[in-house]
RODO-2510 file (C-alpha; in nm, 4 decimals, decimal comma):
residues 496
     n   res          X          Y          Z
     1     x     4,3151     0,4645    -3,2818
     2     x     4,4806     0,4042    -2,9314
     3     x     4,2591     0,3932    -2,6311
     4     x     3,9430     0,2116    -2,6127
     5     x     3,6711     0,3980    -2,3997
     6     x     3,3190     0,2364    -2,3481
     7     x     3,0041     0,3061    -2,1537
     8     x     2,7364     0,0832    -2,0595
     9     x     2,4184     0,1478    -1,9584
    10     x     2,2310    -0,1272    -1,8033
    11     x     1,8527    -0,1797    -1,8599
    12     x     1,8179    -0,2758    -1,4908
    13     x     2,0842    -0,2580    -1,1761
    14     x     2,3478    -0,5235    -1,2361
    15     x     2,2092    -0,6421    -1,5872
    16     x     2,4239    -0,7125    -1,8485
    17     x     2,1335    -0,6500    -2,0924
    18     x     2,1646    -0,2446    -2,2156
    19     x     2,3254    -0,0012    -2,4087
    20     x     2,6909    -0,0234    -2,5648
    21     x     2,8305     0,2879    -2,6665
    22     x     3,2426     0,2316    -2,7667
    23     x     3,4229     0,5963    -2,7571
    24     x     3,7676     0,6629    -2,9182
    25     x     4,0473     0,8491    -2,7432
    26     x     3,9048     1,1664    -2,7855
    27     x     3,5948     1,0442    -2,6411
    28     x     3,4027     1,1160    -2,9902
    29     x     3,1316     0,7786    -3,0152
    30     x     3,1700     0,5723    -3,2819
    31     x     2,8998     0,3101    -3,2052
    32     x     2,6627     0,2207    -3,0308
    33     x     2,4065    -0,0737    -2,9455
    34     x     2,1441    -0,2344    -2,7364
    35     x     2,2681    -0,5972    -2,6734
    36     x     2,3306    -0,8060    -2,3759
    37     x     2,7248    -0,7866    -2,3614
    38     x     2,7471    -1,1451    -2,1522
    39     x     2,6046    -1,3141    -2,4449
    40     x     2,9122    -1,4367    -2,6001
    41     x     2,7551    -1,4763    -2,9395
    42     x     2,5833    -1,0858    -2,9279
    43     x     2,9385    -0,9579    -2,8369
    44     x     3,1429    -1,1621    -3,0928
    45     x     2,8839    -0,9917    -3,3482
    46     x     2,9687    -0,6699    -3,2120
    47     x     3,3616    -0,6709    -3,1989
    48     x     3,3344    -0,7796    -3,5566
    49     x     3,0995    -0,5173    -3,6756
    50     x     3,3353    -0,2354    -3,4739
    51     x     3,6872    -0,3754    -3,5831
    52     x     3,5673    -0,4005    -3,9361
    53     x     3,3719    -0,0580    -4,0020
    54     x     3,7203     0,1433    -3,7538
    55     x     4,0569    -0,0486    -3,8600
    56     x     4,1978     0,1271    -3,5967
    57     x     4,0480    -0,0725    -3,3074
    58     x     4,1956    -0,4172    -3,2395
    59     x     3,9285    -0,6926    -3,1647
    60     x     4,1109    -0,8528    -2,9195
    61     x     4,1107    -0,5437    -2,6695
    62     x     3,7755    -0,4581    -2,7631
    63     x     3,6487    -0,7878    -2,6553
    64     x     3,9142    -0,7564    -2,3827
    65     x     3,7637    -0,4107    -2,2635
    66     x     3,3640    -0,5313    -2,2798
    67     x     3,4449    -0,9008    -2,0791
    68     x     3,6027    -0,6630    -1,7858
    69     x     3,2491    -0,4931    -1,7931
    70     x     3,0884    -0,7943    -1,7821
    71     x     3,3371    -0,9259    -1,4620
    72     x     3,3170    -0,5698    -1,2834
    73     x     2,8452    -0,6316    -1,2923
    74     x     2,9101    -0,9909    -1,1902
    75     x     3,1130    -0,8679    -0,8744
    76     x     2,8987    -0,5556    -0,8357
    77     x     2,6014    -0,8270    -0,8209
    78     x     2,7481    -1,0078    -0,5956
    79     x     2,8504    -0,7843    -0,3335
    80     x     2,5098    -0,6358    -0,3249
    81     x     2,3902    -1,0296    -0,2706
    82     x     2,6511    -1,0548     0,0666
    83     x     2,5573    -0,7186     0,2320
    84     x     2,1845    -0,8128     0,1394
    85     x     2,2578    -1,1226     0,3279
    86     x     2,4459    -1,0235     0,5790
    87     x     2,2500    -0,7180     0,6745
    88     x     2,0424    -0,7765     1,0016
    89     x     1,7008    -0,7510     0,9480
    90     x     1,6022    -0,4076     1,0550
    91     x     1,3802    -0,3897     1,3681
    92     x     1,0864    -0,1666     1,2859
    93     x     0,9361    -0,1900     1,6130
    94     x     1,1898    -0,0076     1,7956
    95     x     1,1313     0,3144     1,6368
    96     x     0,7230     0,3012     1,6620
    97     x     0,5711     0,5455     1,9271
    98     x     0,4499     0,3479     2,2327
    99     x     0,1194     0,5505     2,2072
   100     x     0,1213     0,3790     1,8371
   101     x     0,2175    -0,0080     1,9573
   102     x    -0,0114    -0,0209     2,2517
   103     x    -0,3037     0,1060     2,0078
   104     x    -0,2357    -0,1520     1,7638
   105     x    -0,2077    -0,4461     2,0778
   106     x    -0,5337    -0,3146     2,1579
   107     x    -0,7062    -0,3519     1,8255
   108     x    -0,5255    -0,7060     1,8183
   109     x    -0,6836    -0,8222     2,1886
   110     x    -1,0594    -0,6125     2,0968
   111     x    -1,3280    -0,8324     2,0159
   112     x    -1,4271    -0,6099     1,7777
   113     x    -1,1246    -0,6670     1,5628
   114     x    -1,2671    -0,6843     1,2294
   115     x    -1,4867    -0,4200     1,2648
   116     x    -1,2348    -0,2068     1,3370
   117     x    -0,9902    -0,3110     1,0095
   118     x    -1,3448    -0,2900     0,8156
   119     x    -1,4173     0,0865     0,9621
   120     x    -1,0170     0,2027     0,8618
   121     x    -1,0164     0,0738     0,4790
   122     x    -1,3308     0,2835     0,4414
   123     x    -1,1750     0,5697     0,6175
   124     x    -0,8875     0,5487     0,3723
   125     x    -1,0929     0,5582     0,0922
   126     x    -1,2978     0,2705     0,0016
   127     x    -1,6686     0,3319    -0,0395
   128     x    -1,8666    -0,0518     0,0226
   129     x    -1,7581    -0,3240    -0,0495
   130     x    -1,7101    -0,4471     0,3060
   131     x    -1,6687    -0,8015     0,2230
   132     x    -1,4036    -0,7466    -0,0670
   133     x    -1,1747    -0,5150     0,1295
   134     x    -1,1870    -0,7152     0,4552
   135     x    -1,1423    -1,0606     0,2646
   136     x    -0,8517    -0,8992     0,0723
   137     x    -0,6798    -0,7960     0,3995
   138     x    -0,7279    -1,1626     0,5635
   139     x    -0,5749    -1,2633     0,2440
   140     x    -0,2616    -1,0400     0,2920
   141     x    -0,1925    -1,0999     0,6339
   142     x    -0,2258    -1,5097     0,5574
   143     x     0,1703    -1,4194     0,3926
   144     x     0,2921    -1,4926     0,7228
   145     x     0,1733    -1,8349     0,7072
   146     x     0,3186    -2,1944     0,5787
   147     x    -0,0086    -2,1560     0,3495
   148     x    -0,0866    -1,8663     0,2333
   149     x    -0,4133    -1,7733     0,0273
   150     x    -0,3895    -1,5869    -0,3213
   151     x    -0,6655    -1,4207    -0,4929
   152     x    -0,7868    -1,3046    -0,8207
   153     x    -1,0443    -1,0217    -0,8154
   154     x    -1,3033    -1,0315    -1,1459
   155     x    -1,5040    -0,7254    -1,2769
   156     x    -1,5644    -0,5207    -1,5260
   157     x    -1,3528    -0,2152    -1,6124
   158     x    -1,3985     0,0707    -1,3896
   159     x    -1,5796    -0,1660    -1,1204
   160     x    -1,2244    -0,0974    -0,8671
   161     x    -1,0622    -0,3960    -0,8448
   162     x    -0,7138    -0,2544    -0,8770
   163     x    -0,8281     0,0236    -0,6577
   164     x    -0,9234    -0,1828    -0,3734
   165     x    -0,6036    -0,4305    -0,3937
   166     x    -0,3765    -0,1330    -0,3788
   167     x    -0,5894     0,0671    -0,1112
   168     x    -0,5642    -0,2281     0,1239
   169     x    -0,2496    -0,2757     0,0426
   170     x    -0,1537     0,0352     0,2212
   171     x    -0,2344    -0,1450     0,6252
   172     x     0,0344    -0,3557     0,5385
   173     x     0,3706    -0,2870     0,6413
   174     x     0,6176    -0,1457     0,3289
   175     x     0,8820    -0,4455     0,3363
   176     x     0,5592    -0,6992     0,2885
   177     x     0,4633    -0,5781    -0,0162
   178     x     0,6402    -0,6368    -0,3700
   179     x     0,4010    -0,4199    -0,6394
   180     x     0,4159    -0,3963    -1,0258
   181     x     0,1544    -0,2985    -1,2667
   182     x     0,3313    -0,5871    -1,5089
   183     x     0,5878    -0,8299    -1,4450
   184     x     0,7308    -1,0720    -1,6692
   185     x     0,7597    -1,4424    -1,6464
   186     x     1,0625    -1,4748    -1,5565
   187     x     1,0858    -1,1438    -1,2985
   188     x     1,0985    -1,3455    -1,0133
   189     x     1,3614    -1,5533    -1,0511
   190     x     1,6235    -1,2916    -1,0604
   191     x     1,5270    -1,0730    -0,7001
   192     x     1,7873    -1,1511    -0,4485
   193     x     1,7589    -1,4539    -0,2747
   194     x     1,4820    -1,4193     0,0172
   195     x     1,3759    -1,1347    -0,1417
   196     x     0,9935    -1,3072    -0,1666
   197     x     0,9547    -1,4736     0,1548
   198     x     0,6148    -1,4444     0,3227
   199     x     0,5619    -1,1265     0,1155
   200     x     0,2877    -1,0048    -0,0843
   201     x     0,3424    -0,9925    -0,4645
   202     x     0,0540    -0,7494    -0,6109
   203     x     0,0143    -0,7843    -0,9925
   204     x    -0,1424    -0,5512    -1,2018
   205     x    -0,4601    -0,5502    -1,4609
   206     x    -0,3898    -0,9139    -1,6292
   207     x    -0,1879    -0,8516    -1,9442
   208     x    -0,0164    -1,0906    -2,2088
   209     x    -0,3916    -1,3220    -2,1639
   210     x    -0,5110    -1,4968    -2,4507
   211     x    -0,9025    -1,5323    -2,4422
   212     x    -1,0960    -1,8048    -2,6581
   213     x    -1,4618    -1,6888    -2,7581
   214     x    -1,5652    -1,8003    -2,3839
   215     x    -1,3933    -1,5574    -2,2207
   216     x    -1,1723    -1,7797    -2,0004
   217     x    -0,8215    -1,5955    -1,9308
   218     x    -0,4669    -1,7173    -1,9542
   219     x    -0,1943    -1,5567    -1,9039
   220     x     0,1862    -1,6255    -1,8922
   221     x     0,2317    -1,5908    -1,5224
   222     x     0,3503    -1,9741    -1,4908
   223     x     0,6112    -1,8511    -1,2042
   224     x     0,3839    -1,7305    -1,0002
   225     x     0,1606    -1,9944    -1,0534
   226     x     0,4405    -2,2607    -0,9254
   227     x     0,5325    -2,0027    -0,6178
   228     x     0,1799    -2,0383    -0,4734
   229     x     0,1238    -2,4011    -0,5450
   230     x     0,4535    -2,5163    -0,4037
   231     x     0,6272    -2,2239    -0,1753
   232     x     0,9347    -2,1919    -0,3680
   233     x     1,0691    -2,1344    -0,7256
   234     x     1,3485    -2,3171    -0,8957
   235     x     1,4870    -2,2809    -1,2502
   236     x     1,8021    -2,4743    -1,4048
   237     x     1,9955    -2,2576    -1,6137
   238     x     2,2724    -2,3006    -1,8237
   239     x     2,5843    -2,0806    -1,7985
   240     x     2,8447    -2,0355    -2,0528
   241     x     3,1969    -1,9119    -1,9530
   242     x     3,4482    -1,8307    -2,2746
   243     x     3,7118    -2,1317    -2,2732
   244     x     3,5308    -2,3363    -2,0417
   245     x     3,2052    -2,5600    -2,0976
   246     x     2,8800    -2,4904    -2,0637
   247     x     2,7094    -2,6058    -1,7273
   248     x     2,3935    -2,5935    -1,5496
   249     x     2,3110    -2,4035    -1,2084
   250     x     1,9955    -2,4324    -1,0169
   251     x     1,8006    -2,0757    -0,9102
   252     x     1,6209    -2,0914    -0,5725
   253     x     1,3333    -1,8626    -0,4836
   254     x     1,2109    -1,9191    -0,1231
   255     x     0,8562    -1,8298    -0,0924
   256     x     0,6100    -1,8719     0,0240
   257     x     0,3797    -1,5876    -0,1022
   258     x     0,0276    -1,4204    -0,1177
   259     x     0,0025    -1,3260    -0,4638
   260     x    -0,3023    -1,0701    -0,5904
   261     x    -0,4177    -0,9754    -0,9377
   262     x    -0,7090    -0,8581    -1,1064
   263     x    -0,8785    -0,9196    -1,4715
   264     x    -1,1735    -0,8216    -1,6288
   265     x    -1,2332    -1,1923    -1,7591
   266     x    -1,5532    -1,3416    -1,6683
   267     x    -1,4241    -1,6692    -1,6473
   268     x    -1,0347    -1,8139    -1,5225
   269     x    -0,8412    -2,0826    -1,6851
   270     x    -0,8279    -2,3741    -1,4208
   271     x    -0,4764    -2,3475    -1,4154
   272     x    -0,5407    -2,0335    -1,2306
   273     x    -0,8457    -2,1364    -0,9974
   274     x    -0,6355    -2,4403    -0,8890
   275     x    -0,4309    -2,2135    -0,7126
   276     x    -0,6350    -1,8388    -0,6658
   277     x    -0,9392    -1,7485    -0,4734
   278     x    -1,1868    -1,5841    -0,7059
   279     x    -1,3823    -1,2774    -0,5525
   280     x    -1,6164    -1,0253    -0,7782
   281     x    -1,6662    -0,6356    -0,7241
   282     x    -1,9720    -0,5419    -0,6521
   283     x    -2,0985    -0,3694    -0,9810
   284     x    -2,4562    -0,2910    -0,8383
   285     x    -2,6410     0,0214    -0,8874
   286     x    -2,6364     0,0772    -0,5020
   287     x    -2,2241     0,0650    -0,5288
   288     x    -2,2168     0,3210    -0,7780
   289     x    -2,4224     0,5045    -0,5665
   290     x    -2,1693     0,4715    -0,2338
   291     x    -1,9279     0,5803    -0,4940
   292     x    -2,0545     0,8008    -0,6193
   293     x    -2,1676     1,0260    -0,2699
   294     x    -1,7966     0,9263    -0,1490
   295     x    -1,6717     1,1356    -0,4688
   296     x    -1,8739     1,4599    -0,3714
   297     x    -1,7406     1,4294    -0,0254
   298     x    -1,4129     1,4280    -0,1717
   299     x    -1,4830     1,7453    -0,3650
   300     x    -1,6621     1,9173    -0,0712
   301     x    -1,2989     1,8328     0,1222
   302     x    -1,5358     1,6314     0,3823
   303     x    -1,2613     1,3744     0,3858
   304     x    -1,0098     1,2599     0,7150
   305     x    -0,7273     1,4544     0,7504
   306     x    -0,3670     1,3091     0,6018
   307     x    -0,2549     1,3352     1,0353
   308     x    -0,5459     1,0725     1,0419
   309     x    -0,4394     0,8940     0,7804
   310     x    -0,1376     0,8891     0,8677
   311     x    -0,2278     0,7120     1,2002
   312     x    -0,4373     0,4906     1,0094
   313     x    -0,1542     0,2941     0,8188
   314     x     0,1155     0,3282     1,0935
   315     x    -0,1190     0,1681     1,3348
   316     x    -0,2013    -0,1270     1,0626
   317     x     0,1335    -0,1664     1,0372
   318     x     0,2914    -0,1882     1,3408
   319     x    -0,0664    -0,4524     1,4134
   320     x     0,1093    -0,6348     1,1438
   321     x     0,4378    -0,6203     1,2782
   322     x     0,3288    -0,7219     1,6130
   323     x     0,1804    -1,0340     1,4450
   324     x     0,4153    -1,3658     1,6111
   325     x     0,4819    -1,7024     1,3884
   326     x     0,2288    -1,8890     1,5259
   327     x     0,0591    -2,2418     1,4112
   328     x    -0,3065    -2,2809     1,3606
   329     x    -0,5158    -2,5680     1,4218
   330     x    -0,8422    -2,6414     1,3343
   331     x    -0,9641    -2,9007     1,5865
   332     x    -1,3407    -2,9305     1,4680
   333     x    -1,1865    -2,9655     1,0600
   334     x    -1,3698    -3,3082     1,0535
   335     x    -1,7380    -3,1353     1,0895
   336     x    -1,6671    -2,9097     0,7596
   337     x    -1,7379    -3,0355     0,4754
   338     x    -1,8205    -2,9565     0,0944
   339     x    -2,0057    -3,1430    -0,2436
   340     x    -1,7467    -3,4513    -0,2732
   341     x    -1,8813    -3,5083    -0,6050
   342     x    -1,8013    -3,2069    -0,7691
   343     x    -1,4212    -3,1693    -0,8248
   344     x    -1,3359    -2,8169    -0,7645
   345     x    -1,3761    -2,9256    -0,3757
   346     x    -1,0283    -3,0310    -0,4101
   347     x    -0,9227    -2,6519    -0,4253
   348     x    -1,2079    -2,5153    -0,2297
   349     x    -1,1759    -2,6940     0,0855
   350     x    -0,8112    -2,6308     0,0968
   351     x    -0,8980    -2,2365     0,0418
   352     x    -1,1882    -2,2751     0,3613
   353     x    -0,9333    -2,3992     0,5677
   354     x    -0,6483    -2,2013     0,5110
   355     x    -0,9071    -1,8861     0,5235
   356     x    -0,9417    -2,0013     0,8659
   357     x    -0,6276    -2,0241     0,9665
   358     x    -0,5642    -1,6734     0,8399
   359     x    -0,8328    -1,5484     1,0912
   360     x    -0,7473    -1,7363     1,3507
   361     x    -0,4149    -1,5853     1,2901
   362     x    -0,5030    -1,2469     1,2986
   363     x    -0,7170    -1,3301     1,6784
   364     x    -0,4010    -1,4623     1,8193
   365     x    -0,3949    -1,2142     2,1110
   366     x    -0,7774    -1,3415     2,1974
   367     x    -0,6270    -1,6667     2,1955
   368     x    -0,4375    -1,8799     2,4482
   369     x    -0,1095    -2,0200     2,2995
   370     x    -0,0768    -2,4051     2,3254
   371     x     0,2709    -2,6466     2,3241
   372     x     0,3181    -2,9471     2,1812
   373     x     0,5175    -3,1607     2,3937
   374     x     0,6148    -3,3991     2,1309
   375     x     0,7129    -3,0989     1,8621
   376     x     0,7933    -2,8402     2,1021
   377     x     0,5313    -2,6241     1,8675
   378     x     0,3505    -2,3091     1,9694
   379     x     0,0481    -2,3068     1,8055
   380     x    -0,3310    -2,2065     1,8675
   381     x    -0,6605    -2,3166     1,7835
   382     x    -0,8975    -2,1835     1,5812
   383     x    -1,2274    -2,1438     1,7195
   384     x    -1,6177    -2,0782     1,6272
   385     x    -1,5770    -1,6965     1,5950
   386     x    -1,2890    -1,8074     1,3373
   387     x    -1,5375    -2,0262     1,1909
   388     x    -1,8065    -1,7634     1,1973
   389     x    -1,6224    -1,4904     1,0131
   390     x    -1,5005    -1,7288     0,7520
   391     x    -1,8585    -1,8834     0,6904
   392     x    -2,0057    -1,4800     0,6016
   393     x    -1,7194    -1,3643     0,4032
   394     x    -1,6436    -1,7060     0,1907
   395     x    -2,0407    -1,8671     0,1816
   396     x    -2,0887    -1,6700    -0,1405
   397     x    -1,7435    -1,7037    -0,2704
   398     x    -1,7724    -2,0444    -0,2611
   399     x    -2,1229    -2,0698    -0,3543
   400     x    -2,0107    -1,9097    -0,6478
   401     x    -1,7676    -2,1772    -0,7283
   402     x    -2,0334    -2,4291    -0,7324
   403     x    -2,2594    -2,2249    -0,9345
   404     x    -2,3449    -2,3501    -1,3021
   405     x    -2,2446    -1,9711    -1,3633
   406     x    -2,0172    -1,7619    -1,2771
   407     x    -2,1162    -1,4591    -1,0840
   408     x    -2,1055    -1,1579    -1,3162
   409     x    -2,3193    -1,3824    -1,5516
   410     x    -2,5858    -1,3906    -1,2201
   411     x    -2,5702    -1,0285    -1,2926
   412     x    -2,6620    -0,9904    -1,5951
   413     x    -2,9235    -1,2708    -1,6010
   414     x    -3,0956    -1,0565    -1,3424
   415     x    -3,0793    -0,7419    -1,4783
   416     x    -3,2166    -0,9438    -1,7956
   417     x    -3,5051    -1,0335    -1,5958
   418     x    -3,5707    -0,6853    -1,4585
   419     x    -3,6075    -0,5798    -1,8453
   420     x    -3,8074    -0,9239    -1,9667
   421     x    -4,0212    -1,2439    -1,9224
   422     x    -4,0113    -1,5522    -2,0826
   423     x    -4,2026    -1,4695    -2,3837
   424     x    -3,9558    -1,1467    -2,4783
   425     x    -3,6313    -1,1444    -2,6913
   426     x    -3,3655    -0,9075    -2,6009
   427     x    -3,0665    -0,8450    -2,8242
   428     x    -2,6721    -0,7818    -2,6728
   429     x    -2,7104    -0,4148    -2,7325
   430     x    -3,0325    -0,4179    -2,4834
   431     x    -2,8156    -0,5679    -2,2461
   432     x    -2,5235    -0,2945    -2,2854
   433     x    -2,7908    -0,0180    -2,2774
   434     x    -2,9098    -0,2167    -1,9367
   435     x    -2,6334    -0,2655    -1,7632
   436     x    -2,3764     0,0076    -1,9205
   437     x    -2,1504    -0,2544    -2,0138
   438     x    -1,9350    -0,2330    -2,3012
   439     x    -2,0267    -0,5154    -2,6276
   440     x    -1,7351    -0,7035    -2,5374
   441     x    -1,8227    -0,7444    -2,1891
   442     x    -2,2073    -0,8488    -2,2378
   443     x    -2,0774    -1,1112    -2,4962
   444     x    -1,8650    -1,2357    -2,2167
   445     x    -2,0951    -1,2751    -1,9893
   446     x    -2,3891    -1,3909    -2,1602
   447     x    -2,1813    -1,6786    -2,3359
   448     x    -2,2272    -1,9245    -2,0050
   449     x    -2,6129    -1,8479    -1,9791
   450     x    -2,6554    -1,9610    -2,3381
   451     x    -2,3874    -2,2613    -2,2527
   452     x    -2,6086    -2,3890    -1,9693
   453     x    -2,9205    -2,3842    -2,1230
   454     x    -3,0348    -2,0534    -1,9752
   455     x    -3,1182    -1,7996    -2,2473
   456     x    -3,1419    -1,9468    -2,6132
   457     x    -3,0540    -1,7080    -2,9455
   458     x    -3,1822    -1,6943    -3,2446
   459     x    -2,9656    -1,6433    -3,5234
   460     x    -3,1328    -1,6512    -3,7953
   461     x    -3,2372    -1,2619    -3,7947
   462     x    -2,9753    -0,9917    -3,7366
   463     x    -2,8686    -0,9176    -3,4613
   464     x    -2,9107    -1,2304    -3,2677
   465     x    -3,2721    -1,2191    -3,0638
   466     x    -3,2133    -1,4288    -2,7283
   467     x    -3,4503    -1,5476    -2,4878
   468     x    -3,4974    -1,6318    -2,1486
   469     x    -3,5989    -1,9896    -2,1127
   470     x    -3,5301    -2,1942    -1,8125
   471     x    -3,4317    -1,9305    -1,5713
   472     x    -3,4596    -2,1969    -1,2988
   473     x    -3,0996    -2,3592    -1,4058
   474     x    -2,9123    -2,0519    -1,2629
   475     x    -2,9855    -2,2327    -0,8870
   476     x    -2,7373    -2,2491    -0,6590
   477     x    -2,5836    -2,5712    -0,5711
   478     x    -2,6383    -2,6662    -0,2074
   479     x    -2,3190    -2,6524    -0,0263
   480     x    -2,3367    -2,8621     0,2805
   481     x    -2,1123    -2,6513     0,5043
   482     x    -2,2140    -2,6301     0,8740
   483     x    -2,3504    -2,3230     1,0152
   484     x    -2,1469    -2,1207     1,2898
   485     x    -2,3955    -2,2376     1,5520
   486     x    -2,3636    -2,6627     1,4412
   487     x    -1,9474    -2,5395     1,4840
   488     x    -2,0080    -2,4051     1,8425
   489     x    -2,2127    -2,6804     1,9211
   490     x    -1,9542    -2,9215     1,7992
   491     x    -1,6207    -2,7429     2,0040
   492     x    -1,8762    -2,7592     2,3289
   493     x    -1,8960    -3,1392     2,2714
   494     x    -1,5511    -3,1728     2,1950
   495     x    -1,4536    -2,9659     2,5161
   496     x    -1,6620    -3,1712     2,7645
***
């Protein structure tokens, strides 16, 4: 049959997973496959099926013609890995308008910082949700430290979790940010070395989660899972060359990372809260409202122009860009404290403290940098306005934590209690009917009030009747963290 002709379509640049289509010398096909042609087994199975069904191709230059494939991706891979690492890192500052730097150094040094960053995501778009939005940026600039936080954002569908991830996710620069609405387990291994470092890795809705019958979520993210908890990735893999033995190389992923997702789960396996900050959308009837009356203005074209806009994000990210390496300190740590009994204070307190350091972070140009003659570090201290913007935005988060319930179960316990007394029975589909949320949602939620002793159910009838009988238990735990002004006090003392 003469000439061997193939084509090979990758599923991904430089993959040797794809399509296999083998042409004869008059370029008519005569097969083709999806297999991954490195695979020495997959290939052997392939030659044998071709040579066999067209007498006229040899094996041997088959197998000869598909290995130079697979040689010509390994050295296309590579090359792209040398200019990747030999390329300079480009210097985006230079090519920002001094009108546009000097407006950004001026939001960093203004007292009124976070004001400001809270009055731009609503002017892009975001109607409420104040606390969310501005916690969620805190969170993404904290990529360009050692420790950086990582979140998960609960709520029901519809509520705009994903929404206000990616919104935010606009004030930071382009080259921070590393989006997918899925990505498998093992996606991160593969990216070119570097590729993750002090980035932000944005996940989409949770998918591939298994749920037991109390709503907790888990999910096959493992990798990211070990990127946050330890700041870089390594997998040993074996490699096969034909003729030689098998042996085992090491894959390196450099982190650290900020990593963001969102679920609709009520509840998140520990695995997860070990190492992500939960926060909750704000499903109240008052946020559908803002939402609502931000959606007409929308239609009425009352909205800030895209020049605005545009302004907007350049001058977040050139703010971002200005942003230098710094060190935080928190010199007045040992006056913070949480419940020692309870053990989620383990992850909390670590997630308070880095929280501060984010802020702190972010206030560097309000702040006077400090050496350390023994290190040679730069570093600066964080403060009790630090302290003070921490304490609003992560009091509730936190309170949360030590809550008997979670807080979407709050929720519907109170709208519950809006609707009934102690002496009425309610059934799940009153619940849907008063909260518009879906069956499988209510059943969700309601499953920890009837856990902790909060709302009994009867089932003996059909449906189930429940009850509201020790309302009481739903208490928050007392948390024991200082207020802003004990802080302040303290740093006086500690100044004298």
């Amino acid at each position: 049959m003469g000439e061997i002709r193939i084509d090979f379509q990758p599923d991904k640049p430089f993959c040797t997973k794809g399509t296999l289509i083998i042409y004869d010398s008059e370029d008519n096909p005569l097969f083709s496959n999806t297999l991954d042609i490195a695979n020495s087994k997959k290939r052997n199975d392939c030659v044998k099926e071709v040579s066999e069904k067209y007498q006229g191709i040899e094996s041997e230059l088959l197998e000869k013609v598909i290995l130079q494939k697979v040689a010509d991706i390994a050295k296309d891979r590579q090359k792209a890995k040398d200019t990747a690492d030999n390329e300079p890192e480009k210097d985006y500052l230079k090519d920002t308008p001094p009108e546009i730097r000097q407006a950004a150094l001026d939001m960093l040094k203004s007292e009124k910082l976070f004001e400001q960053i809270s009055s731009d995501i609503e002017a892009i778009g975001i109607a409420g949700e104040q606390e969310l939005s501005l916690t969620i940026y805190i969170i993404m600039t904290s990529r360009l430290l050692d420790k950086p936080l990582s979140v998960i954002v609960q709520g029901a569908s519809a509520s705009g979790k994903s929404y206000i991830i990616e919104t935010v996710s606009k004030l930071m620069p382009p080259e921070a940010i590393v989006q997918a609405h899925d990505f498998s387990d093992q996606a991160l291994y593969y990216l070119p070395s570097g590729s993750l470092k002090h980035r932000v890795i944005i996940s989409g809705e949770r998918v591939n989660e298994h749920r037991s019958k109390d709503g907790y979520a888990e999910d096959n993210t493992k990798a990211f899972r070990e990127m946050v908890a330890s700041g870089v990735l390594r997998k040993a893999v074996t490699v096969t060359n034909k003729g030689k033995k098998p042996k085992t190389e090491m894959i390196e992923q450099p982190g650290p990372i900020s990593y963001l997702e969102s679920s609709t789960a009520a509840n998140i396996h520990d695995e997860d809260l070990t190492r992500l900050l939960p926060l909750v959308t704000d499903e109240s009837a008052n946020q559908t409202k803002r939402i609502i009356e931000a959606q007409r203005r929308d239609a009425k074209g009352q909205t800030i122009s895209d020049a605005r806009l545009q302004e907007i994000i350049l001058r977040h990210h050139t703010l971002q860009r200005l942003l230098r390496p710094l060190a935080v300190r928190i010199p007045y740590i040992d006056s913070i404290s949480l419940p020692e009994t309870n053990i989620a204070t383990r992850r909390t307190y670590q997630q308070f403290r880095f929280a501060i350091n984010s802020v702190a972070f972010l206030r560097q140009e309000q702040k006077q940098i400090q050496h350390d003659e023994t290190t040679g570090q730069e570093y600066i201290e964080a403060d009790e306005i630090d302290y003070e913007i921490v304490y609003g935005l992560m009091n509730t988060v936190l309170a949360r934590t030590y809550s008997p319930l979670n807080q979407q179960s709050r929720d519907l316990l109170q709208k519950v209690l809006e609707h009934t007394d102690t002496d009425t029975e309610f059934t799940q589909k009153d619940c849907e009917q008063w909260c518009g949320l879906s069956n499988t949602t209510v059943r969700r939620r309601i499953w920890p009030l009837e856990s902790a002793g909060i709302i009994t159910v009867n089932k003996e009838t059909k449906p189930y009747r429940h009850k509201v009988e020790h309302p009481e238990l739903a208490d928050v735990a007392d948390l024991s963290l200082p207020l802003p002004e004990d802080i302040a006090e303290r740093i006086a003392i500690m100044s004298e």
